[in-house]
C-alpha positions in Angstrom: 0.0 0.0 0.0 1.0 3.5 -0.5 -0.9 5.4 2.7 -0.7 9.0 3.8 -0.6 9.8 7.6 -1.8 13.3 8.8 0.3 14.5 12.1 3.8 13.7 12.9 2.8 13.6 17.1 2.7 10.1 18.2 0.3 8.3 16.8 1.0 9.3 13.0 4.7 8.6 13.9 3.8 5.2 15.7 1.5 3.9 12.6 4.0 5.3 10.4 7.4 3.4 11.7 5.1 0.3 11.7 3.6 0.5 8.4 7.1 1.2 7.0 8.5 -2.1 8.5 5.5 -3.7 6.8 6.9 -2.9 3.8 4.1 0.0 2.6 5.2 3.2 1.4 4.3 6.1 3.7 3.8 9.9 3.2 3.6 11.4 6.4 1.9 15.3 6.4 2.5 18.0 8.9 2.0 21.5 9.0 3.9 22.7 11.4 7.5 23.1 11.1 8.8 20.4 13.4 7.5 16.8 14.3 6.5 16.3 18.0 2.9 17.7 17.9 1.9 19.9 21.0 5.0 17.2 22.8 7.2 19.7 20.6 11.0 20.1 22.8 13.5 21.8 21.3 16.9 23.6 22.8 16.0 27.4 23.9 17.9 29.6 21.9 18.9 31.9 24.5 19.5 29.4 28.0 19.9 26.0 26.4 17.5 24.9 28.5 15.4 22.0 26.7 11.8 23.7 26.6 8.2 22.0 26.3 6.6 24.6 24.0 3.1 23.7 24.3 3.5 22.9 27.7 5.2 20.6 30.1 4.7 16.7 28.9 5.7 14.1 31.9 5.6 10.9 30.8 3.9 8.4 32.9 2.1 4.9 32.1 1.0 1.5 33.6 1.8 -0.1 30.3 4.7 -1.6 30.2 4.5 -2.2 26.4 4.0 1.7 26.1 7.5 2.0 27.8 9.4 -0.7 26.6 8.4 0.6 22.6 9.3 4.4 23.9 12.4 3.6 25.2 13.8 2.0 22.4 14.1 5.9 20.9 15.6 7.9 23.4 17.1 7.6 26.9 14.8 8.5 29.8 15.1 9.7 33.0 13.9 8.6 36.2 11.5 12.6 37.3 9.0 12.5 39.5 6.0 15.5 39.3 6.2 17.2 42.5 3.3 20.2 42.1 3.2 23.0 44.2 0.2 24.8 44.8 -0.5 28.3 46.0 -3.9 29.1 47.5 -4.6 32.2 49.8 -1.0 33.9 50.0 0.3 30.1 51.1 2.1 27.3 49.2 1.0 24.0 49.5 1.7 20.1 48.0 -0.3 18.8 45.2 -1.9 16.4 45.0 -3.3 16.9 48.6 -2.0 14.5 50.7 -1.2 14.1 54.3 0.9 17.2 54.2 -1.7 19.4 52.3 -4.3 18.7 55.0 -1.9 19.2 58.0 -0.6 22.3 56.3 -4.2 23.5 55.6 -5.9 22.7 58.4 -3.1 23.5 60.9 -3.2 20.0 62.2 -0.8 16.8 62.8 -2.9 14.1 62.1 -2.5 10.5 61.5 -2.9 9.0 58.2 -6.2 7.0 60.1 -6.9 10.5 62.2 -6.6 12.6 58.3 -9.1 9.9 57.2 -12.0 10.5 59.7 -11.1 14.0 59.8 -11.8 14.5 55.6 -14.8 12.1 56.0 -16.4 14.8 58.1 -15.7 17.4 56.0 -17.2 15.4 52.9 -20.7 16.6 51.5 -22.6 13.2 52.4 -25.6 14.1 50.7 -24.4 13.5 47.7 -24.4 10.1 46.7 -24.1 10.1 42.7 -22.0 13.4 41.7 -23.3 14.9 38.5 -20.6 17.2 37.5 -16.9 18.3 38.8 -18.2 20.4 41.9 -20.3 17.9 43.4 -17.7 15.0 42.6 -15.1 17.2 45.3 -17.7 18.4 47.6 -18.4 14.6 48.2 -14.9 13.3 48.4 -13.1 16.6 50.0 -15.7 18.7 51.4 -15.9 22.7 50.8 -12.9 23.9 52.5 -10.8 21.3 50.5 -12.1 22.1 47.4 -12.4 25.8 47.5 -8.8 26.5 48.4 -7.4 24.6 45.2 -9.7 23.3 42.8 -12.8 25.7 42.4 -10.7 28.8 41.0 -8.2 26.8 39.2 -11.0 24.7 37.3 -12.7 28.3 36.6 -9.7 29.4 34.7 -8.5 26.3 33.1 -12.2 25.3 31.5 -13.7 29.2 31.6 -16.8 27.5 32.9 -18.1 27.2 36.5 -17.6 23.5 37.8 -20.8 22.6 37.4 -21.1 22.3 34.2 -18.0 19.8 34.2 -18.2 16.4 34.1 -17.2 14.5 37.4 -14.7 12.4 35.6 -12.1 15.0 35.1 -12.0 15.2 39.5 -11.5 11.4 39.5 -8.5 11.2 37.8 -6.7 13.3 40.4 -5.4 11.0 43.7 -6.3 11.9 47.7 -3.6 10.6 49.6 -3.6 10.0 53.7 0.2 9.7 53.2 3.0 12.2 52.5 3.1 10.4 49.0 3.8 14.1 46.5 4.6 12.4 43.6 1.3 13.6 41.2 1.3 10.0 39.4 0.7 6.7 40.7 2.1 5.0 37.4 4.9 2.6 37.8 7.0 3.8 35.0 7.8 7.7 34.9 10.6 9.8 33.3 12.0 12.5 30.9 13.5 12.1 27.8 17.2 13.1 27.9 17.2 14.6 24.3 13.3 15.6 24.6 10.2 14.2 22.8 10.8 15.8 19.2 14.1 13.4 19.0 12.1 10.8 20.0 9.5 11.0 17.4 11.9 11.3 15.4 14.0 8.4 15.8 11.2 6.5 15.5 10.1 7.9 12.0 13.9 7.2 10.7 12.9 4.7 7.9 13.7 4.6 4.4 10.1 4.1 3.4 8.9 7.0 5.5 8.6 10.3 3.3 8.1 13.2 6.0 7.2 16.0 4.8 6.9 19.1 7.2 5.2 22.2 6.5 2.2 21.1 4.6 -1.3 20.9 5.6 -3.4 17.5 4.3 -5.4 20.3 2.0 -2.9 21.2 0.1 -1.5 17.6 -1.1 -3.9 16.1 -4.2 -2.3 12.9 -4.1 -4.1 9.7 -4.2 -3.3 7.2 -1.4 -4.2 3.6 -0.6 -5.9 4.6 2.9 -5.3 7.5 5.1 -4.6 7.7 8.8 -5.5 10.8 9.9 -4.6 12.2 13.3 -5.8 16.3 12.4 -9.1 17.3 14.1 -12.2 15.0 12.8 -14.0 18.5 12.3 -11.4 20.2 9.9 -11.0 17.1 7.9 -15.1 17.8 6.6 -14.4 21.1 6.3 -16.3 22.1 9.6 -19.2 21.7 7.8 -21.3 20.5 10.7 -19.7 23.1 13.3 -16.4 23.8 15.1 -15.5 21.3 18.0 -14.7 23.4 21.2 -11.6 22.8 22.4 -9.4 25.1 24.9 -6.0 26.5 24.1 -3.3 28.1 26.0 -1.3 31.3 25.8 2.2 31.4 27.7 3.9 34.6 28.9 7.6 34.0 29.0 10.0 34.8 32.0 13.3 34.8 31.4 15.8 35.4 34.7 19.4 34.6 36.6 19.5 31.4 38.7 16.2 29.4 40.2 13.1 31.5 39.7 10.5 29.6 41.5 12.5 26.2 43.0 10.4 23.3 41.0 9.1 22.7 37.6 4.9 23.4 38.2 3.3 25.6 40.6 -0.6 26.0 40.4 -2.0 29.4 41.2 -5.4 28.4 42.5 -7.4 31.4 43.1 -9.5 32.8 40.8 -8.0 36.4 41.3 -4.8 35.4 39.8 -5.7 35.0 36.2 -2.9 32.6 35.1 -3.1 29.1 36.0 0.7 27.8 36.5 4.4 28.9 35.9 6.2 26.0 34.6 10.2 26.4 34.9 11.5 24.1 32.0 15.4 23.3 33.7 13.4 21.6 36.6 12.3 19.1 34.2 15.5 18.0 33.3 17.1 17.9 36.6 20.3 16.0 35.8 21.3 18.8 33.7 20.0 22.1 35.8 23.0 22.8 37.2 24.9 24.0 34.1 22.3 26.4 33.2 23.0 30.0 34.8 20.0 31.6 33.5 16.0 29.9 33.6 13.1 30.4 31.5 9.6 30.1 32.7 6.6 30.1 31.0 2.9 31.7 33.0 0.1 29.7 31.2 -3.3 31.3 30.7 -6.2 28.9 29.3 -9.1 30.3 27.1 -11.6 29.1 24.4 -9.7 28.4 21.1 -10.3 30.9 17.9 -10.3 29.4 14.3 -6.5 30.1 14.2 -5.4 28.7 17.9 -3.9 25.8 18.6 -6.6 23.3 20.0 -5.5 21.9 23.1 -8.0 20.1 25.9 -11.1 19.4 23.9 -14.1 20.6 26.2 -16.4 17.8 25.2 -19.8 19.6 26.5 -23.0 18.1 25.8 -23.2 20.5 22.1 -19.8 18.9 21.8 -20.5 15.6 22.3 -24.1 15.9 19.8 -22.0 16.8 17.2 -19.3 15.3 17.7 -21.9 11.7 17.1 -22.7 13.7 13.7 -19.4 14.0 12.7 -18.6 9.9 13.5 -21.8 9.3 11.2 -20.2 11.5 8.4 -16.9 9.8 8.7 -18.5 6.5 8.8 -19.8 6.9 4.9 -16.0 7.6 4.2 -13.8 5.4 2.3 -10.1 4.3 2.7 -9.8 6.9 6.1 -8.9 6.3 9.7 -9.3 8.8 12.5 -7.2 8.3 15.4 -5.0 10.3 18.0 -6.4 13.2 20.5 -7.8 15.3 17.8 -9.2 12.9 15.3 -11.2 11.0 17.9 -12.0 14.3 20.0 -10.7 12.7 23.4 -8.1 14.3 26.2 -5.2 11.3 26.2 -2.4 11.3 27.6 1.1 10.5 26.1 0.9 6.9 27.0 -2.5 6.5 26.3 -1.7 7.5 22.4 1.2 5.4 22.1 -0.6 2.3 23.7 -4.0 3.0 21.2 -1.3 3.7 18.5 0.5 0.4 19.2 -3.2 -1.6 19.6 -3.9 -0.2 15.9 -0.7 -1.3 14.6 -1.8 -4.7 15.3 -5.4 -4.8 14.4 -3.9 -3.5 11.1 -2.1 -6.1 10.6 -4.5 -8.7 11.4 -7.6 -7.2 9.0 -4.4 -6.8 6.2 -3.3 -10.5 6.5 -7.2 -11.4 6.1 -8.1 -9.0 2.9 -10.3 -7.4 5.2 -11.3 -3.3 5.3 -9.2 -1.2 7.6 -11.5 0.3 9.8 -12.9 4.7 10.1 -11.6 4.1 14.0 -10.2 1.4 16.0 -11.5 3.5 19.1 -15.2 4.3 19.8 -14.5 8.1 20.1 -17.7 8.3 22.0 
């Protein structure tokens, strides 16, 4: 086959490298100037520090294929996300732990004492959460919940908690242990030379034509199939609506030494209108030292424009109706695939991508061996 992959992040780099080994000739599309995605790194110009510019990327997964397949690109480090918070004039840990709440509260609890003590404070009433708000009133309580998620969640989304789904509270851990570390995943690290070398390494194949710079629109080549990893709505020309999605816009600091002491601090009131300061040497602490100057980046969230970078899609209930319209649309398509964050309209992390990435690899291979159609999605983006 001769295919044609749209987005060099991932999951276009993933398919790519595999479908390549396969023996197909590839054509792999971006528009941007640099492969990577939004997990773009590159060397800052004027510190050397290795900078995240859409925004910091950890890398964190459960699945050990995920890692094993990662690793084979790039060396990683062993880093650990250690979020500081500041609520009310005070610094705090994040994820709230047995230190938040003793710092908070003023207390020296017990992990079993911390335990009753956030029990009490919990909103009991509420037995099935319907949205973000009620989800953190009933595990946290007011006090909890006020102090570092209510204003944050505000900013980041531009929408009261309420009208958020509970899901987005449960992914974030409550610890009755001095446990900081944000992830509970098994395997964590940094890439020593970044994610962009990563991606690639892995797209360093002879049958793998990369061609940077150019937008899917512009290329009228035919192609056996396409894997396409753009947004689902630009691919039919929004004709049924524009997804919403967030985006971010950073402020940079530039300055002599250590500007704020670790890589992420939240700033969780409502009155501060940026949401964190990421400081990029902290996420490459085997090679801070050597840096004399630091660059930091304030991050302030709002709803994406036609010409912004989409970032968290907000997946609202007029999101998610037509969202089902455009999977109907792309249904009566031929020799297409969406897949990735934006062609499937889902918030996935790093490992999440590669692990669906490698999962499509394989079902690719299976439906090829038996003549059999590739499929619009190998995901139920629903």
């Amino acid at each position: 086959m001769r295919v044609c992959i749209v987005g060099a992040g991932f999951s276009g780099a993933i398919i790519a490298r595999h479908l390549a080994q396969k023996g197909h000739e590839v054509v792999l599309l971006d528009e941007r100037p640099h492969a990577g995605g939004n997990c773009h790194t590159e060397r800052d110009a004027a510190t050397g520090i290795m900078v995240h510019q859409y925004g910091p990327h950890i890398f964190h997964t459960a699945d050990q294929r995920a890692w094993d397949y990662i690793n084979q690109f790039g060396k990683f480090h062993p880093y650990v996300n250690r979020v500081k918070a500041i609520s009310q004039g005070k610094v705090y840990t994040l994820p709230v732990n047995l230190l938040t709440i003793n710092q908070f509260f003023g207390t020296t609890l017990s992990p079993k004492e911390a335990r009753v003590f956030i029990e009490s404070k919990a909103d009991k009433s509420i037995t099935d959460p319907q949205n973000f708000e009620e989800q953190a009133l009933s595990m946290i309580g007011p006090d909890l919940y006020r102090a570092f998620f209510h204003g944050y969640t505000c900013k980041q989304w531009g929408m009261s908690p309420t009208e958020l789904p509970a899901s987005i509270l449960k992914r974030l851990p409550l610890r009755f242990n001095y446990d900081d570390n944000y992830f509970n995943h098994p395997y964590q690290g940094m890439p020593e030379d970044g994610y962009t070398a990563i991606i690639e390494n892995i797209l360093k194949n002879d049958r793998i034509e990369v061609r940077l710079g150019t937008s899917f629109e512009a290329v009228a080549e035919e192609f056996d199939h396409v894997f396409y990893t753009g947004p689902i709505d630009r691919y039919f020309g929004f004709r049924l609506g524009r997804l919403g999605y967030r985006t971010l816009d950073f402020e940079r600091i530039e300055d002599e030494g250590d500007y704020q002491g670790t890589a992420v601090i939240n700033y969780c009131d409502q009155s501060v209108p940026f949401t964190r300061i990421s400081e990029h040497k902290h996420f490459a602490p085997w090679e801070a030292d050597k840096f004399s100057r630091t660059v930091c980046f304030k991050e302030y969230s709002r709803q994406a424009g036609e010409q912004d970078i989409p970032y968290y899609p907000i997946r609202q209930v007029h999101e998610k109706r037509m969202l089902e319209s455009y999977i109907e649309l792309a249904k009566t398509e031929k020799k297409i695939s969406f897949l990735g964050r934006l062609g499937t309209y889902r918030y996935l992390d790093m490992d999440v991508t590669i692990s669906e990435a490698l999962a499509a690899c394989d079902r690719i291979d299976q439906l090829v061996a038996a003549g059999e159609t590739i499929p619009v999605f190998f995901v139920d983006p629903t």
